[in-house]
N, C-alpha and C positions, 0 to 999 in steps of 0.2 A: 233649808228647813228639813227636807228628808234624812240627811246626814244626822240632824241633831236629834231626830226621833229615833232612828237607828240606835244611835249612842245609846238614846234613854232607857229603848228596849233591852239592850247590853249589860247596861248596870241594874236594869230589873232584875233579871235573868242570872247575872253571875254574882252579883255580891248582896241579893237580898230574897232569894228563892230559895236557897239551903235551908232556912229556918222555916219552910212551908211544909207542911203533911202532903199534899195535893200539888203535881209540880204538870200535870197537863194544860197545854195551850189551845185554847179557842178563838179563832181568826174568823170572824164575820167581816164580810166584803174583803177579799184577796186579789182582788186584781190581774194582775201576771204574778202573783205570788211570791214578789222579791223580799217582803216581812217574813211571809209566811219561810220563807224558804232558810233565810237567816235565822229567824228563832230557832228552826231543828237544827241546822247544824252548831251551833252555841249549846243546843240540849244534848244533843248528840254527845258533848264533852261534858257538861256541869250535871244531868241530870238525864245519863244514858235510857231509863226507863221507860222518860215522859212521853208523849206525844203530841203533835199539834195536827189540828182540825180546821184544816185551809175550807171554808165552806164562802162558796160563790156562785152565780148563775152561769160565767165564764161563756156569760152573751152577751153582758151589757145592764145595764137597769133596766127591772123590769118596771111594769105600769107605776108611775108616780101621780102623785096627787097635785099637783098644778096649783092649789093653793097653800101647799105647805112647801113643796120641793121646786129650787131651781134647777136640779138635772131632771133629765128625763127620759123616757121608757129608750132602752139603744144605747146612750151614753155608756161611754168603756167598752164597746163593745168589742175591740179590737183585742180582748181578752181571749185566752185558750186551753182551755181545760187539758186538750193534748200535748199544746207545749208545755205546761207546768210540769204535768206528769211523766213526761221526758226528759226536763232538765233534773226531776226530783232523784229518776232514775240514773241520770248520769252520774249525779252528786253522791249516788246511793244511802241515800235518806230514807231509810225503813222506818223511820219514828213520824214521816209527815202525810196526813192520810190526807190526801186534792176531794172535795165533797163537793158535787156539782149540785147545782138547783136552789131551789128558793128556802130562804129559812124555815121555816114552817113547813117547809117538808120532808128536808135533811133533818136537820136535828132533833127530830125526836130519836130518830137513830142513834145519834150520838148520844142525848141521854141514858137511853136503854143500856150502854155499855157502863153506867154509872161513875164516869169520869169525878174525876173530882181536883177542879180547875184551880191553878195556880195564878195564871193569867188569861182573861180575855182581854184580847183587842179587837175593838169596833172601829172600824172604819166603813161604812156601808152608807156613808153623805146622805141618806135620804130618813125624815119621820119615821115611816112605818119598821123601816130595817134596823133603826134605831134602837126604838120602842122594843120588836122582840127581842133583838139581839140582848139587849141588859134583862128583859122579864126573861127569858129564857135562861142564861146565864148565870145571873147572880143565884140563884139557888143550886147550884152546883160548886160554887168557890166554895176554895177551901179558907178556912180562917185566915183572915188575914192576906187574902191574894187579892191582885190586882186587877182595877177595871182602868182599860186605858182607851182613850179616846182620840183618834188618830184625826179628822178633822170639822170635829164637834166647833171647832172655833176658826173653821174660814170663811170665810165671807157668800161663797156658793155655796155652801150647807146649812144657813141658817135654822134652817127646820131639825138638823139632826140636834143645835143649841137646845132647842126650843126639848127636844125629847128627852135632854140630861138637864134640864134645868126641872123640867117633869117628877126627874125620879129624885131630884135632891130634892126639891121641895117637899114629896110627899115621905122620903126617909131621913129628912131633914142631915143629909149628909154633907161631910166638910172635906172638900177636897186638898190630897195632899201635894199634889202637885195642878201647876196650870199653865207651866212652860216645859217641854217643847209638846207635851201632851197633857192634856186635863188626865189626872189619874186619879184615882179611890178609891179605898182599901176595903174588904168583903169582910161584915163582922163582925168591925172593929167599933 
């Protein structure tokens, strides 16, 4: 399954971004930063300018809500903000900026630089990280850029469903893809 979402991030990226005003990437929940770390170097060649914003707590989950989330506060925690930023550095990725801490804290930083998003990808499995991730987000896409949802539809994230089923209902949005990732276009 990861292979296939890579791909899809691939063919985002190389044969449907050109035609975007806004080619920056916003990565809410990174992980060990293997998305994050592939988008730049693919930007690196298509879209030398852009930059991507690995933003994570690179502790773990933090406090979840126990009636909306099956992970919980610790999960991931095996993650590391030093090693991302040491492999970013080896790969020498000057477009991939490692953002540690909780959404709501970081990014407003990031907005303040008035990006203007090509693609986000949400991957952050929980409600709440969900919820701001796209409220926060989608008012930065550029026309026509992409909302990708990395595991909005597995079976241990029910709750992150439950947070995009939220925003389409209430912007009555039609997704244009929903395999290997639910995706949705800013705009359109």
């Amino acid at each position: 399954m990861v292979e296939a979402k890579r791909m899809n991030l691939f063919l985002l990226l190389t044969d449907f971004f050109e035609k975007l005003d806004g080619k920056d990437v916003i990565e809410f929940g990174s992980y060990r930063g293997g998305n994050a770390l592939f988008m730049a170097h693919v930007l690196k060649a298509v879209a030398p300018k852009a930059r991507v914003y690995a933003c994570g707590t690179y502790a773990g989950m933090p406090v979840t809500d126990a009636a909306w989330d099956l992970h919980g506060a610790g999960d991931f925690s095996e993650a590391s903000f030093e090693a991302l930023s040491k492999r970013r550095d080896k790969l020498k990725l000057k477009n991939l900026e490692v953002v540690k801490g909780l959404f709501a804290d970081t990014f407003p930083g990031i907005a303040r630089k008035k990006p203007s998003f090509g693609l986000a990808h949400i991957d952050c499995d929980i409600y709440s990280g969900v919820k701001y991730a796209q409220g926060a987000s989608v008012p930065l896409m550029t026309q026509g850029g992409y909302v990708v949802y990395d595991d909005a539809d597995a079976p241990s994230c029910i709750s992150a469903t439950e947070a995009v089923e939220e925003l389409v209902m209430a912007r009555r949005l039609h997704s244009e893809q929903v395999w290997p990732h639910w995706v949705f276009r800013a705009g359109l």
